[in-house]
Every structure is written in C-alpha cells, then in structure tokens.
N, C-alpha and C positions, 0 to 999 in steps of 0.2 A: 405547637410552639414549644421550643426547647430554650430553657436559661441556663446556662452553666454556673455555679457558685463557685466549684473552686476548680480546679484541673479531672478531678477524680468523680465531685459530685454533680448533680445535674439534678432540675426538677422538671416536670412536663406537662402539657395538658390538653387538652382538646375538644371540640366540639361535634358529633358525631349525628346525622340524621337523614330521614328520607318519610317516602310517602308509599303507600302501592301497596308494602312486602308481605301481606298478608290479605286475604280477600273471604269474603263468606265466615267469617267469625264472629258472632257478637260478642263474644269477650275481648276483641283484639279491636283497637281503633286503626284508622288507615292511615298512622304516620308513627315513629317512632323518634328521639331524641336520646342523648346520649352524652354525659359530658364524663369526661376520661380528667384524671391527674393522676402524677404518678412520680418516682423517683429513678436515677439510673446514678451506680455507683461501680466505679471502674476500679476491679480487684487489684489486679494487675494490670501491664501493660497487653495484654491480650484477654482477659476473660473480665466478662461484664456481668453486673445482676441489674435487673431490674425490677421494681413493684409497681401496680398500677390498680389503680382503686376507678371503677364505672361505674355511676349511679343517673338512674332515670329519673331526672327533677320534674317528668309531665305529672301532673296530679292520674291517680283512678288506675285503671285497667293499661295495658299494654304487656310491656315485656319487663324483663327482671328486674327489680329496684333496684341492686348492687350486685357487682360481680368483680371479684379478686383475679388479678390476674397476676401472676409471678413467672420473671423469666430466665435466663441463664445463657449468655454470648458468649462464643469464641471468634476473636479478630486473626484473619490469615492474610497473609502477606502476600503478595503476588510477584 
C-alpha cells in the first residue's frame, strides 16, 4: 500500500509472509512474517530514492529481525 503526501513524497508498507521455505532446521520455524514500511522521494522528474525499513514482529528464532534496504530509480520514457 502506497499514500502519496505530497506530489514528490510518498510513504509505503507492507505485509510479507509464507510457510514451507525452510525445512530440517531446528533453528528455523516453518513460517516466516514480514512487515515492510518505508519512504519514496521523487528527486526529480526522472530519478527516484527510496528507504525501506523490514522487521520480523514473530517473537523467538526465524529469520533477520530488521533489514535496511535503500534504493535508487530512473523513470524512461517510451
């Protein structure tokens, strides 16, 4: 789900999950969760940034508590 605040800025977020993707691990349980938010900030009229912050709200063992992610768009025209 995307909001736009103003023409340039945006805020984002998401809900991310499954079951299976791991099998024969006792440290790893057989589901994982994921909730994403994050920002998008339009430079210009062609080059985009965006920040995204991932954190795993399941209590105990799984996969990464938090993961940064940072990105960098170019819009082309066709």
């Amino acid at each position: 789900m995307e909001l736009a605040v103003t023409s340039n800025f945006s805020l984002f977020g998401g809900l991310f999950g499954g079951n299976g993707t791991i099998t024969s691990i006792t440290a790893h349980p057989d589901y994982f969760i994921y909730l994403d938010t994050g920002v998008k900030y339009k430079i210009t009229s062609r080059l985009i940034v965006e920040g995204m912050l991932r954190e795993n709200p399941a209590p105990g063992k799984g996969s990464t508590d938090v993961t940064f992610h940072l990105g960098l768009g170019c819009v082309f025209d066709r």
